[in-house]
Structures are given as C-alpha cells and as structure tokens.
N, CA and C atoms as a LAMMPS dump frame, in Angstrom:
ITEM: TIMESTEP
0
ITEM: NUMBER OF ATOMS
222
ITEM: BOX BOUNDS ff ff ff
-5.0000000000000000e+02 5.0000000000000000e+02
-5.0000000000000000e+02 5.0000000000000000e+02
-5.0000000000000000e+02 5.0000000000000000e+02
ITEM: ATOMS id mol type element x y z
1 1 1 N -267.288 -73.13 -443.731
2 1 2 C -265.971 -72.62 -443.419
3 1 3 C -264.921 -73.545 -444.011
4 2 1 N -263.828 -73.072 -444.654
5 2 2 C -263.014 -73.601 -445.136
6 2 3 C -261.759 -73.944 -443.5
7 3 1 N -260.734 -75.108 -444.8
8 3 2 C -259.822 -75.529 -443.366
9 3 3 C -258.978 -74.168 -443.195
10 4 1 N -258.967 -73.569 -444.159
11 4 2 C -257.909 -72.319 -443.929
12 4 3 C -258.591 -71.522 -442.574
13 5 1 N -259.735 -71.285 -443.128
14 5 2 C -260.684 -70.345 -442.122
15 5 3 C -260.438 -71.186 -440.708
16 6 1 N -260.903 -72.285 -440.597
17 6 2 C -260.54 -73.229 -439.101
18 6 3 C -259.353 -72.958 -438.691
19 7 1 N -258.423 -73.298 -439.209
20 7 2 C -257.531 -73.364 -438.959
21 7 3 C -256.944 -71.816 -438.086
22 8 1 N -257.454 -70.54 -438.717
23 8 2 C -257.06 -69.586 -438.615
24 8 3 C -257.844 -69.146 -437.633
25 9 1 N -259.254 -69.568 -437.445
26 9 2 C -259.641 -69.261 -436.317
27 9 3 C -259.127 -70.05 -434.919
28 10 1 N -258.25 -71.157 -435.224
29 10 2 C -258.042 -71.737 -433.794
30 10 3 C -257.071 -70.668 -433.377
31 11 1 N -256.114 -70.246 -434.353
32 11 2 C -255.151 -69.596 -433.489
33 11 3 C -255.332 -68.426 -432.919
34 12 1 N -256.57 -67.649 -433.667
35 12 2 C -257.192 -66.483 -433.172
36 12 3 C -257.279 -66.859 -431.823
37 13 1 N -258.311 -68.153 -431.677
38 13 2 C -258.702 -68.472 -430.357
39 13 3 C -257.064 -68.614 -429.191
40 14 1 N -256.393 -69.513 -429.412
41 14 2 C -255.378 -69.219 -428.956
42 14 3 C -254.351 -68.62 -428.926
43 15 1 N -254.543 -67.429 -429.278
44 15 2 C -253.872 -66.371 -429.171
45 15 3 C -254.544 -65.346 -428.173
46 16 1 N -255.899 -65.216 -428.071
47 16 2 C -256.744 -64.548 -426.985
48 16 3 C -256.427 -65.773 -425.47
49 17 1 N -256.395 -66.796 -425.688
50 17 2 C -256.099 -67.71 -424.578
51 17 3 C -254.838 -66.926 -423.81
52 18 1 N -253.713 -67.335 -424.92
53 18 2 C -252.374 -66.682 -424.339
54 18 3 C -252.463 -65.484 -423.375
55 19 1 N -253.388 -64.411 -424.506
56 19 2 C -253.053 -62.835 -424.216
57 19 3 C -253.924 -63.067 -422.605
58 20 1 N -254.881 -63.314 -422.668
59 20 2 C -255.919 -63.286 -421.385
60 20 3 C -255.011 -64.002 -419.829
61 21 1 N -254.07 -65.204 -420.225
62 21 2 C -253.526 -65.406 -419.117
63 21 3 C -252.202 -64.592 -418.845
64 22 1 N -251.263 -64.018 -420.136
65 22 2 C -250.712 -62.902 -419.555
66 22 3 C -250.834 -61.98 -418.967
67 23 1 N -251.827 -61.567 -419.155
68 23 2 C -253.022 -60.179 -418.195
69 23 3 C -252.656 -60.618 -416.789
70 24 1 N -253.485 -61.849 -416.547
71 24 2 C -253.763 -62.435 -415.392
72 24 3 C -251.952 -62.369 -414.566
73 25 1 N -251.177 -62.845 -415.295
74 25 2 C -250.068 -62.897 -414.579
75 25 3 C -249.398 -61.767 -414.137
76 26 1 N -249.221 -60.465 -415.278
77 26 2 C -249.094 -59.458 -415.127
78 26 3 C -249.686 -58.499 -413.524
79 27 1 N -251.287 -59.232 -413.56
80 27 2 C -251.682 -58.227 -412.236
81 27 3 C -251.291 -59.296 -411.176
82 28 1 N -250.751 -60.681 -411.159
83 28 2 C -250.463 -61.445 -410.455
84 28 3 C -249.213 -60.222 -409.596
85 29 1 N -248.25 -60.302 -410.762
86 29 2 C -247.248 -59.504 -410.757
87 29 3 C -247.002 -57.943 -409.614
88 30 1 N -247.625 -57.444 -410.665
89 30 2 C -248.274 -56.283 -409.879
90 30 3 C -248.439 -56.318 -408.513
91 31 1 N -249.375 -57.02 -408.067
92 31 2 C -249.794 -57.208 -406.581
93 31 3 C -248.916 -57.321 -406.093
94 32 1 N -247.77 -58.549 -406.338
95 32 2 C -246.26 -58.491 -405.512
96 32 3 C -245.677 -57.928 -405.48
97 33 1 N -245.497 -57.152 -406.597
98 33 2 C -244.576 -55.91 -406.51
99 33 3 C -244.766 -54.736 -405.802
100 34 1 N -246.346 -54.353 -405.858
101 34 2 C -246.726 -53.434 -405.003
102 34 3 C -247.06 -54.075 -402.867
103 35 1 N -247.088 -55.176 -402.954
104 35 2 C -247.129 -55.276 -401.707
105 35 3 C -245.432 -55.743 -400.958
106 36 1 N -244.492 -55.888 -402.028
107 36 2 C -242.946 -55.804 -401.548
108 36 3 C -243.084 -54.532 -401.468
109 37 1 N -243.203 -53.211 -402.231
110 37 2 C -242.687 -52.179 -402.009
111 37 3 C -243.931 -51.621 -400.596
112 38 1 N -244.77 -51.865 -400.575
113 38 2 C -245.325 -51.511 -399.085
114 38 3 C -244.721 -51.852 -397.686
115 39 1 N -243.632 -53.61 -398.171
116 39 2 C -242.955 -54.134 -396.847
117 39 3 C -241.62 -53.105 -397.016
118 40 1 N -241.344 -52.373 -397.959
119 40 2 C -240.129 -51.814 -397.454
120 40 3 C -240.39 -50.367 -397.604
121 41 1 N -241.499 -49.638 -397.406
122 41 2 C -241.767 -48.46 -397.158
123 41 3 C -241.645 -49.08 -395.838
124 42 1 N -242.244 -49.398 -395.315
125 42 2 C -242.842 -49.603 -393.535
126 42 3 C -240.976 -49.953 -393.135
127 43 1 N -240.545 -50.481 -393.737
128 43 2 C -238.946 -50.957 -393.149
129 43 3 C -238.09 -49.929 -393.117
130 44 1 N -238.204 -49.051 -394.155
131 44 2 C -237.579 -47.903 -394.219
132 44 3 C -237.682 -46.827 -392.904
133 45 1 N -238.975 -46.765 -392.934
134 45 2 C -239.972 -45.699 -391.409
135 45 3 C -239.789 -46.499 -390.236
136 46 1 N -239.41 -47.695 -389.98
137 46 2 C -238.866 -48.329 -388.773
138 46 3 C -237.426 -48.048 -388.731
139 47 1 N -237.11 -48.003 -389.869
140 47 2 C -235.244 -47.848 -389.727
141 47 3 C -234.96 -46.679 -389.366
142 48 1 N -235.267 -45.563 -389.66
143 48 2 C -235.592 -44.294 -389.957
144 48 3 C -235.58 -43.77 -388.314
145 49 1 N -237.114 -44.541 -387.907
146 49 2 C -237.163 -44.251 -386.493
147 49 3 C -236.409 -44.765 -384.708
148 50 1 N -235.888 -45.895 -385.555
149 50 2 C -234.624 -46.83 -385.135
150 50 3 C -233.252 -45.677 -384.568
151 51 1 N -233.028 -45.046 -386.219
152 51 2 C -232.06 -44.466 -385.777
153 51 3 C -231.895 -43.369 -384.992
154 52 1 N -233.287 -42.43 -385.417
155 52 2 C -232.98 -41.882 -384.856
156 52 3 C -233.206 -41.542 -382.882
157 53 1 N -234.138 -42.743 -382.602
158 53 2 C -233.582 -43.182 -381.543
159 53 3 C -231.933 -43.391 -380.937
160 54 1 N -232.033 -44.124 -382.016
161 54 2 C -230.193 -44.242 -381.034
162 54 3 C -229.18 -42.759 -381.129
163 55 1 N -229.735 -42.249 -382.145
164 55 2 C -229.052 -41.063 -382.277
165 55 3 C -229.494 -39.967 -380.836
166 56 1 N -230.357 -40.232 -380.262
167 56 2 C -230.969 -39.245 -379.195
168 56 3 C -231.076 -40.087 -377.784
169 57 1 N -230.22 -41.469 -377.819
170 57 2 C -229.734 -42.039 -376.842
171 57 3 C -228.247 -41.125 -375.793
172 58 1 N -228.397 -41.384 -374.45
173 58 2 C -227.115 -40.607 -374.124
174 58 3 C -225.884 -41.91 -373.932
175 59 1 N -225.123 -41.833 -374.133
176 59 2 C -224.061 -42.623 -373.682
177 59 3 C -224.119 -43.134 -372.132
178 60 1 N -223.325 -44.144 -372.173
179 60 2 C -223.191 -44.781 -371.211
180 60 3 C -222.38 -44.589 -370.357
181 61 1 N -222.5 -45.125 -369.179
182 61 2 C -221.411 -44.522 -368.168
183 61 3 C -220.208 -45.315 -368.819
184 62 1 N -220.176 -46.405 -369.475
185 62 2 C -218.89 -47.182 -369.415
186 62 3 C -218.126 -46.451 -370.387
187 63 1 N -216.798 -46.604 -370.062
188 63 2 C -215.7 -45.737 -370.752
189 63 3 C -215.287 -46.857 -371.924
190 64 1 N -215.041 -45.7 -373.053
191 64 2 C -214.661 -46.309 -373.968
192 64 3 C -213.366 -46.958 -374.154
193 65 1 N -212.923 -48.041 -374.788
194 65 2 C -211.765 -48.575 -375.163
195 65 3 C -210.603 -47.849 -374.659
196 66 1 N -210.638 -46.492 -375.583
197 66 2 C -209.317 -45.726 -375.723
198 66 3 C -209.097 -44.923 -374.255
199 67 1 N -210.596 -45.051 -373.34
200 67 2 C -210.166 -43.836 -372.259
201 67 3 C -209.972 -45.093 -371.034
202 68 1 N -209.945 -46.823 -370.826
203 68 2 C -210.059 -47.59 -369.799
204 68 3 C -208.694 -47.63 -369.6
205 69 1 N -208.562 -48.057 -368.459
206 69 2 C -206.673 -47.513 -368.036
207 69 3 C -206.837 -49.05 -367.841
208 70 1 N -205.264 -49.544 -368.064
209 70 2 C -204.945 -51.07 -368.005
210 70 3 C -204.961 -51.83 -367.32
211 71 1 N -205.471 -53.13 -366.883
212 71 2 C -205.666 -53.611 -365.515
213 71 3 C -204.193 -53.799 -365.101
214 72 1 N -204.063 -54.012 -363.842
215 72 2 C -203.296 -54.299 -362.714
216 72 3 C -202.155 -55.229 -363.773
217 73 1 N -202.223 -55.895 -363.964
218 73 2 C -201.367 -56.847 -364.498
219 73 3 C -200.28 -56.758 -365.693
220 74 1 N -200.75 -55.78 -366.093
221 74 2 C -199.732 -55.281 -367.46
222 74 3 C -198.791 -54.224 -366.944
C-alpha cells in the first residue's frame, strides 16, 4: 500500500468513526425528544382535566368584590 492509499484509508476510517457516533447522538436525541413530548402530552390531559374541573365547580357562597356592601366605617 502506498502512503496515498494509508493515508486515504485513515480518513475513510475516520470518517465512519464520526458518522457512527453521530448516529449514536442522533438516537441519543431522539429519546429526549420523544420522552419530553410524552411529559407534555400527560401535562396537557392533566390541564385539560384541571380545567375542566373548575369549570364544573359551583361557586361559592362568598360574594364577589362588586356585590360586598362596605363595612361600617366608610
């Protein structure tokens, strides 16, 4: 083998090095991305069910702001 040939095969070699740990990072990637979007499906369907709880809450006996008559003192 000539030095050209060496030479040209190292970078072959490291160039499969490179590509093989981009892979790796890529599904690194992946995994986080798909297990963030699983924490905010589930956040969404809690919020979701959150509201509409409060939406099917009845009010309270206490009177609001605009309907409490002024204490004694004013």
């Amino acid at each position: 083998m000539t030095e050209f040939e060496q030479q040209l095969q190292k970078q072959i070699e490291d160039l499969e090095i490179k590509q093989a740990f981009q892979e790796h990072t890529i599904e690194e990637l992946n995994d986080a991305v798909t297990a963030q979007q699983r924490t905010i499906d589930r956040m969404n369907t809690q919020i979701a069910f959150l509201v509409t709880k409060l939406r099917s809450m009845e009010p309270a006996n206490i009177a609001g702001m605009d309907e409490e008559t002024p204490p004694p003192h004013y």
